[in-house]
N, C-alpha and C positions, 0 to 999 in steps of 0.2 A: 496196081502200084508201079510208078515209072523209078528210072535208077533213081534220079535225087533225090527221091519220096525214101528210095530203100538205105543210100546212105547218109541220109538223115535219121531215121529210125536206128538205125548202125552207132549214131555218135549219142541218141537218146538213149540208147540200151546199153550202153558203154558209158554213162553218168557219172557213175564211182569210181573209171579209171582216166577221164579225164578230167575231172575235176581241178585237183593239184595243178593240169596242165595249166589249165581255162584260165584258174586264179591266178598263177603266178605270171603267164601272157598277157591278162587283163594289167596285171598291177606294172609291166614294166611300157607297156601304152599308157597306162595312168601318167607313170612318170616322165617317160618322153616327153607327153603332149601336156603336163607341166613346166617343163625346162622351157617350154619353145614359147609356152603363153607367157614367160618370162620375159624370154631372150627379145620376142617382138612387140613387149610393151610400149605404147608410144612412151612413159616418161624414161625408159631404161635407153632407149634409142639417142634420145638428147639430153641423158645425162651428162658429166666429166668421167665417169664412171664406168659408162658405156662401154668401150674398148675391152677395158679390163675383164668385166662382166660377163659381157657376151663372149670374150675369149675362151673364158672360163666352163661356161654353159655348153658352149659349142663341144666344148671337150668333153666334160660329162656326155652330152649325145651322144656321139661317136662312142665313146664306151658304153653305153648303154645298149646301144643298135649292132655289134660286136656281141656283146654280151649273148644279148638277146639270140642273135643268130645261132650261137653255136648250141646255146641250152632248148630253143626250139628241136634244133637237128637233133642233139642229144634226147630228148623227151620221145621224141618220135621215132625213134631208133626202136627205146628201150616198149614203147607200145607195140610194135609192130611186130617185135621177138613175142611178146605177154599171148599176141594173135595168130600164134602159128596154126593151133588147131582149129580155129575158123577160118584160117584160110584154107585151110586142108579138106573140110567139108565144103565150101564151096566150089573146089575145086571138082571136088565127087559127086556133086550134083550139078556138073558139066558148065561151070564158071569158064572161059576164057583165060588166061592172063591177063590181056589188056584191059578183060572187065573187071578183074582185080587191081589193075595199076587204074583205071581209073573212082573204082569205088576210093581206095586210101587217096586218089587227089582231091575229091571230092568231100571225102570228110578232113581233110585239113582243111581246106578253102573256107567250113563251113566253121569248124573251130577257130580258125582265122578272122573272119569276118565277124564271129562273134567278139572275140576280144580286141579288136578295133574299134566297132560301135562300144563296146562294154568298158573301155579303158578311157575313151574322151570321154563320156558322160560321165564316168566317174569325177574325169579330172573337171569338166565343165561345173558340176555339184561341188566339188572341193578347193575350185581357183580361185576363190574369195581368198577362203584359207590359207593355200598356199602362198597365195603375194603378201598377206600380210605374216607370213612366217615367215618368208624372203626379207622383207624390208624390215623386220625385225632384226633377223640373222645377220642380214650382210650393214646393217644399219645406214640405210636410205629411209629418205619420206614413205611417209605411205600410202601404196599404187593402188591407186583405183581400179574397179573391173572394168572390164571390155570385153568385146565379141573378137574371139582370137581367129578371126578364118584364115591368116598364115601359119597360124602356129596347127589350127586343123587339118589345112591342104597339105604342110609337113610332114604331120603325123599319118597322116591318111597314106600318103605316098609313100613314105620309106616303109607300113609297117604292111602293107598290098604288096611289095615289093619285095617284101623280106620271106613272106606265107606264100608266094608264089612261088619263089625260087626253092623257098626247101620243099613244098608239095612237090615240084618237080623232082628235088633230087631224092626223096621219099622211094622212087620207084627204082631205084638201085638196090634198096635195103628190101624191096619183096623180092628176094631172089628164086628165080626156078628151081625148087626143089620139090623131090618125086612127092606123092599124095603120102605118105608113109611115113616119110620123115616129118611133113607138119603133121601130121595127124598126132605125131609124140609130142611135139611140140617142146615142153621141159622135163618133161618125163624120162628123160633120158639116164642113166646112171652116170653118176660122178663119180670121176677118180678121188681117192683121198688126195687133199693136196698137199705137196712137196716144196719147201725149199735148195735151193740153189745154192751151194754152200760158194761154187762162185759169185755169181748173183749178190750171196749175203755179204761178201768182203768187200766187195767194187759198190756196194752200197754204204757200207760204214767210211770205206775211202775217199766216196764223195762227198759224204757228208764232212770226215775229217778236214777236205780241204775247204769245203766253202766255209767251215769255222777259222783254219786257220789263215784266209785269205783277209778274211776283217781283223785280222789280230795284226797286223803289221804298224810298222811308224807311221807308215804316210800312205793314208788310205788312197787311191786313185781311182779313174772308172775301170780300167782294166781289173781290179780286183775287185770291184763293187757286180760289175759282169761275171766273174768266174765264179763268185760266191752265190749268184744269183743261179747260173747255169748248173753248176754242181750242187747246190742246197734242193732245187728243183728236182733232178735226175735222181738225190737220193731219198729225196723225200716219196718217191714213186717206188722206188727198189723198198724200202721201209715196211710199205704197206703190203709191197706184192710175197719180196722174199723174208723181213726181217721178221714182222709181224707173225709171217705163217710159221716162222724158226721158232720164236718164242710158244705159240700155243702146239705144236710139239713137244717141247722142251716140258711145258705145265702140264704136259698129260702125261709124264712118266712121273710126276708127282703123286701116284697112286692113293699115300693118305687123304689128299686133298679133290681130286679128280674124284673116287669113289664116295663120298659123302652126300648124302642127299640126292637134289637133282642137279649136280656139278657137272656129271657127266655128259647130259643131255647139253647143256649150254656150252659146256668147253666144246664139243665134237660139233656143234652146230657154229658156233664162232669161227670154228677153224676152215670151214667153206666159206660161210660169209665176208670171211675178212679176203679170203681170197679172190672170191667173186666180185664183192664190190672194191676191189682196191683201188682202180680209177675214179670210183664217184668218192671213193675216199681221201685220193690224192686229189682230185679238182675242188671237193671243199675245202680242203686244207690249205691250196695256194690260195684260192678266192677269199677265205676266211685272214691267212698270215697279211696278205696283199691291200685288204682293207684294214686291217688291226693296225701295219706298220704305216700306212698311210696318217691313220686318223691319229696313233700317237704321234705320228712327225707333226701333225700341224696343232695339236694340243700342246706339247713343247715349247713350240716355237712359240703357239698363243702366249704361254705363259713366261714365256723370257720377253717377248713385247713387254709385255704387262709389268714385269718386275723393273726393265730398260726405262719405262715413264715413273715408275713409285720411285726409282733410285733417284732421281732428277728432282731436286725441289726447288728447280726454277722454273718459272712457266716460259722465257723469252731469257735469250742470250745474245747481246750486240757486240762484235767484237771487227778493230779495224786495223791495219797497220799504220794507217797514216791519223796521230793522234789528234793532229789541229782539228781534222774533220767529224772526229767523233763527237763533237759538241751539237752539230749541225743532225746527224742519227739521231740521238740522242732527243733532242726536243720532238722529232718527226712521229720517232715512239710515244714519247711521253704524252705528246698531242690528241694519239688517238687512244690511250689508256683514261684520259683524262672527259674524253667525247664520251667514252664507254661508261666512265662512272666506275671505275676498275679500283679498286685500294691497295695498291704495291709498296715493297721497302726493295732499294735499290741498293746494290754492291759492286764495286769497282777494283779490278786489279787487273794488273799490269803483266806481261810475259815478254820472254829474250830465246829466240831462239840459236843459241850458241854450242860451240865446241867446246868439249870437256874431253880428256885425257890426253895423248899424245900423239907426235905427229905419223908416227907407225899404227898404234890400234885407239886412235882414238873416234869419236863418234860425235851426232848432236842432240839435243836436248831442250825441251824448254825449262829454262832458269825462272822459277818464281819466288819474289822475296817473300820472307816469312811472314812482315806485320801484314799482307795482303791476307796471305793464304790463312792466317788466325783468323780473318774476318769471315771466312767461307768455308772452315773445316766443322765448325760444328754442325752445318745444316746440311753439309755433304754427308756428315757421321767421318768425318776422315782422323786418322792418329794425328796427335800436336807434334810439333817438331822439338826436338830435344835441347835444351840449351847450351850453348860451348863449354864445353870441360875440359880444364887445364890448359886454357890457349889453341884449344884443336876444335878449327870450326867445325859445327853438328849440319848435315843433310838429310833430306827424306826422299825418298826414290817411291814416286807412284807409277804405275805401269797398268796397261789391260793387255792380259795373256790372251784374248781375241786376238789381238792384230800384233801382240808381241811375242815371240815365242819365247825370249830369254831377255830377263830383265838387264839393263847395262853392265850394273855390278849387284855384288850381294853385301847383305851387311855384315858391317866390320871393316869394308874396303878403303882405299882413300881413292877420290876422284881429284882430278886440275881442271879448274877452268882455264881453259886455255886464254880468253879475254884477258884476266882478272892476273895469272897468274897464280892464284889462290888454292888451296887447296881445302878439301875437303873430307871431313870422315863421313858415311853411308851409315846413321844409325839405324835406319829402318828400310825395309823395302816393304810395299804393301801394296795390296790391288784395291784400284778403283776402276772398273770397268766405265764409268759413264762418263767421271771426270779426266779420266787420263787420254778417253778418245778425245774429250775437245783439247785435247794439248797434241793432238797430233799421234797418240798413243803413248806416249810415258811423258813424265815431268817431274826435275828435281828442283823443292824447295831449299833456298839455301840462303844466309842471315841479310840481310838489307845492306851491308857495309859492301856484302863481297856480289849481290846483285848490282848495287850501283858502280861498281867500280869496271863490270861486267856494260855496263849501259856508255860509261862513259868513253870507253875503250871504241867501241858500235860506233858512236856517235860524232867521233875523231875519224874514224875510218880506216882507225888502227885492229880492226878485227872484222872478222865477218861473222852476220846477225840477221834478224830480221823481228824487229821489236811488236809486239801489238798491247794495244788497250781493250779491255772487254770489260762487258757490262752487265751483269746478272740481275734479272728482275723477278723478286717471288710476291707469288699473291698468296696469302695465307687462305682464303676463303676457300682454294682451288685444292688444298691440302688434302692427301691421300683421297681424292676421289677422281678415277678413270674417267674422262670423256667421253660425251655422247657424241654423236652428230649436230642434236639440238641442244648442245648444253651453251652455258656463257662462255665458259672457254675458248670451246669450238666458235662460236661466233666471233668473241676478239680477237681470236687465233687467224681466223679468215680476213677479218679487217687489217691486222699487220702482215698477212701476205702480201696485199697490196703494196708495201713498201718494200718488200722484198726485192734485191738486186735482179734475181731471176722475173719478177715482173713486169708489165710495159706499164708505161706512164714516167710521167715528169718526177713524181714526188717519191721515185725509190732509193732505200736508201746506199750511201757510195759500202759499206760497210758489211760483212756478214750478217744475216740479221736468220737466227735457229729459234726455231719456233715448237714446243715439247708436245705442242696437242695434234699439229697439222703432221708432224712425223708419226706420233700414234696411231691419229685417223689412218694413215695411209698404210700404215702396218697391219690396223686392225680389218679394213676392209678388207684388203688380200684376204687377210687369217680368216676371217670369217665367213666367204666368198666360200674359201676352199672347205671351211667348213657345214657349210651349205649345203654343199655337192656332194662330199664325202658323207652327208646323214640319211641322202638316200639313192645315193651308189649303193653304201655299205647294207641300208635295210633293202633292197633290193639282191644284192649279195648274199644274205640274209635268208630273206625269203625265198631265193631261188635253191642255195644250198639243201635246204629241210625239203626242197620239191625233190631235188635230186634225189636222196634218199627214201619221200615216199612212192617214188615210182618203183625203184630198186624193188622195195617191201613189197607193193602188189604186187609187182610181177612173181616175186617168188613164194604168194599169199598160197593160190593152190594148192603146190607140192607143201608147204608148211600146213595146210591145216587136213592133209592126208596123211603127214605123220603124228600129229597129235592126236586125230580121230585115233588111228592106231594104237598110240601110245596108252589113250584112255580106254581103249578095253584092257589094257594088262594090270591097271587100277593106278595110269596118273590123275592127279585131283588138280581141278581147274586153278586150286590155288598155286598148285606147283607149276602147272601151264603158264600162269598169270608171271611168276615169280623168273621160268627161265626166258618168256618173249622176252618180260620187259630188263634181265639184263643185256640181253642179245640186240635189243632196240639200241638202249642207252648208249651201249658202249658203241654203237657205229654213230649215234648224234653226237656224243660228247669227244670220242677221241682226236677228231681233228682239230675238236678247238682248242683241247692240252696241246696238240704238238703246233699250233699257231702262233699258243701263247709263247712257248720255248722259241720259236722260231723268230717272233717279235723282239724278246730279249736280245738276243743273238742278234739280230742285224740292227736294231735301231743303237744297241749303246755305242757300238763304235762308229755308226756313220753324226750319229749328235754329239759324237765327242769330240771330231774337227770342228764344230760350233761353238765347242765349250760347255755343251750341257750337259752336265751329267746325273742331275735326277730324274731320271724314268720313268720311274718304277710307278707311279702315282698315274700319270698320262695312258699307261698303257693297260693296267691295272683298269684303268673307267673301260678304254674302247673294247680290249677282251670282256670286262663285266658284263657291258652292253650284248654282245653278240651272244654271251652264254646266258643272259636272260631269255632272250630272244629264241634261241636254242633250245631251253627248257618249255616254252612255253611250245613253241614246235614237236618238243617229245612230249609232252604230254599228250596232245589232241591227237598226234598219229598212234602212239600207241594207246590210247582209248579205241578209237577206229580199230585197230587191227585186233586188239584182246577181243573187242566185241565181234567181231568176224570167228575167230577161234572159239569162241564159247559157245555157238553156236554149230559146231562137228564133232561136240568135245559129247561123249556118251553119259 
């Protein structure tokens, strides 16, 4: 038998502990050399799309191949501790060093190589699939197969590259030490462990501040930074010193400690959580960091989505120069009418004038009433009030998006400075979609005292700036979201063409906002990122539960030499069964509680400078998802591991 013969045999006899590796190496090749059979689709290449897309993809890579890197290092770290007492007999039957640094190069290389071959064939078997859950997702046509040999030679190259470089640096981590010490390998006695009563204050400190860093007025990056570095740092001190404070603390609870099998699972926690605190703190950023990810772009999906249902107009023509609006006007109509499209059309009029006085006054769009009655009920907007007792009535619309404070509040009196005129403010009320096309706010106010407002403009006796606009709803289009392939989308495309931002003869001189091509262009981002973000995160996912099952093997031996033990004093498999699995649960499930907490805490006040403030739904899914995902993960490792334990159990 030559070496590679023997460290092949090495990585066969070793099956069960690399396993986890294999799988989760294989699955993030899979996804790699998915992104790439994407990114270098010929229709994604020449798409409009394109840019966007492959910006997007490229990014995902790059995070992926990161990822990858440090959780390879990491894996291989924790095997290579798991093999101290083989490497300690091979030493004593006169191994070299260097023939030790090269067996471990050689069985990475060979684990390497396999999840290379193992992860494109995967992905080669599953690219059908995946392009057409791409072009689903991100709502594109849908891409045909191809033979990806860029997207192979990519995947080939970075991931030979990536197995190489940590086989190399693998051989740092077999450190020369005497045949005695591996020969103990983990067998060593553990200190009970200790918290850090410093340690535990400079950990609630920094968690203190990265809480009180998002709580300010005016969120910035610098506090978006601090909350992150400090939330981070204590989120580590948490596990190492907080966590060990508390299961202290529950073992002088002696009612509770001395009952049943309490005992065994508290005193075995209390290492555990000590031991594994890093792989406990890196699933709990990787776990927060994908949660807060995917609720930010579920959020945001959903205030898209709500920004088109609020809008029930499909198309808005609006011009300053009114003579010309006649001329838009037909150019629209022309190709609603090619379309075969059934529209009702609404017209009114705006003044952008000064209202208050010459020390704090401000501007504003002035819209006359009888306009604004034609257009409030399909907006869903309040009626305007009628004059009482000689005192003209106003309505103040405003979007707290782009306004922080409304002009006046109600009850106030405003001047137009035009008109001379005064006015009472009966209502103030938000319309976020309507009040953006007015520039962000807009006061209705009675037809007498707009036109007197118009006529002032029009002499040159005031400064204004008047427009005409055009609102066209198609009922057919009514509370239904657009596809890419819907009618919408398609007429929506056709009146791009007229678009000022367009080339060609036939554009119109006028604004011309269009409800479906703005969605499109919202929804594809949102859905792009959410694309990426569904298997970053099940890769995130999957790799978290790996980290944890290495943890478990490694410390599988010393665990099932004290339960041997234990079961000659007469513990029963059931109680065996009963303290693994809360000792399993509580290291899978605890970091997706404090994820979740962690979620809360940074996504409400960074979506609250967006204005959004229902959460709790959005974050609620992408936590669910990871803690299904989670659960399905604790079951199959702790099946695996009980069944290891019942087998030393007397």
């Amino acid at each position: 038998m030559n070496f590679p013969q023997f460290a092949y045999n090495n990585v066969k006899r070793n099956a069960r502990a690399y396993f986890a590796y294999f799988l989760s190496s294989t699955f993030m090749v899979m996804i790699f050399f998915s992104f790439a059979v994407f990114i270098y689709h010929p229709v994604i290449l020449h798409s409009e799309m394109h840019q966007m897309t492959k910006t997007g993809m490229i990014a995902a890579e790059y995070v992926i191949f990161i990822f990858a890197f440090f959780f390879v290092l990491y894996s291989i770290s924790v095997f290579l501790k798991s093999r101290n007492k083989e490497f300690g007999l091979l030493l004593m039957l006169g191994a070299q060093p260097s023939q030790l640094n090269r067996l471990v190069f050689l069985e990475n290389i060979l684990i390497g190589t396999g999840a290379i071959i193992s992860g494109m064939g995967l992905g080669m078997l599953l690219s059908k699939l995946f392009l057409l859950l791409a072009s689903r997702m991100t709502e594109t046509p849908e891409l045909p197969f191809y033979w990806p040999w860029g997207a192979m030679l990519l995947t080939t190259g970075a991931f030979a590259t990536l197995f190489l470089v940590i086989s190399a640096m693998t051989l740092l981590f077999v450190r020369k030490r005497n045949v005695l010490e591996l020969l103990q390998g983990n067998a060593k006695p553990k200190t009970e462990p200790k918290a850090s009563i410093v340690l535990v204050l400079l950990g609630i400190v920094l968690l203190g501040v990265g809480y009180t860093a998002l709580r300010v007025d005016t969120l910035e990056a610098t506090q978006l930074f601090l909350a992150a570095g400090t939330g981070i740092a204590g989120t580590y001190f948490f596990y190492s010193q907080l966590s060990v404070l508390f299961m202290r603390l529950l073992k002088r609870n002696r009612s509770f400690v001395w009952r049943k099998t309490n005992l065994l699972w508290i005193s075995e926690m209390a290492y555990k959580i000590k031991d594994n605190a890093r792989v406990l703190f890196l699933i709990t950023v990787v776990t927060s960091v994908a949660s807060m990810s995917a609720g930010f772009v579920l959020s945001i999906d959903r205030e898209t989505r709500s920004l088109y249902e609020d809008n029930p107009y499909a198309f808005q023509l609006s011009t300053q120069h009114p003579a010309g609006i006649a001329v838009d006007e037909a150019k629209v109509e022309a190709v609603l009418k090619r379309e075969g499209v059934t529209y009702e059309k609404r017209q009114m009029q705006s003044l952008f004038a000064s209202v208050g006085d010459d020390q704090s006054g401000s501007s504003i769009n002035l819209i006359p009433a009888s306009d604004y009655a034609r257009i409030a009920a399909e907006w869903q907007l309040p009626s305007l009030v009628p004059e009482q007792k000689g005192q003209p009535q106003a309505l103040l619309l405003y979007d707290e998006k782009r306004i922080d404070h409304p002009l006046a509040s109600a009850g106030e009196t405003l001047k137009i400075v035009a008109s001379e005129a005064e006015v009472k403010v009966n209502e103030v009320a938000q319309s976020p979609v309507f009040a953006t096309l007015q520039w962000g706010s807009a006061l209705v106010v009675p037809d007498q005292i707009y036109q007197a407002a118009v006529d002032q403009f029009k002499r040159g006796d005031a400064a204004g700036l008047a427009r005409q606009m055009l609102f066209y709803r198609v009922p057919a289009w009514d509370g239904i979201t657009p596809r890419y392939d819907s009618e919408e989308a398609r007429v929506a495309g056709e009146l791009a063409k007229l678009s000022p931002r367009a080339t060609g003869e036939n554009r119109t001189n006028g604004y011309l906002n269009i409800r479906a091509n703005d969605y499109q262009s919202y929804k594809q981002f949102m859905s792009m990122l959410s694309f990426i973000g569904s298997f970053v995160g099940l890769m995130f996912s999957l790799s978290s539960a790996s980290f944890l099952y290495f943890k478990l093997h490694a410390e599988l031996s010393r665990d099932a030499q004290m339960y041997r033990a234990l079961s000659k004093t007469g513990l029963s498999i059931g109680e065996m069964k009963k303290s693994a699995t809360l000792q399993i649960a509580l290291l899978f499930f605890l970091p997706i509680v404090v994820s979740v907490i962690q979620t809360f805490v940074v996504l409400s006040p960074v979506l609250a400078i967006l204005h959004i403030v229902n959460i709790t739904e959005p974050v609620l899914l992408t936590t669910g998802a990871f803690l299904l995902a989670q659960l399905g993960y604790f079951l199959l490792v702790r099946g695996r591991y009980v069944s290891r334990l019942k087998r030393v159990m007397v």
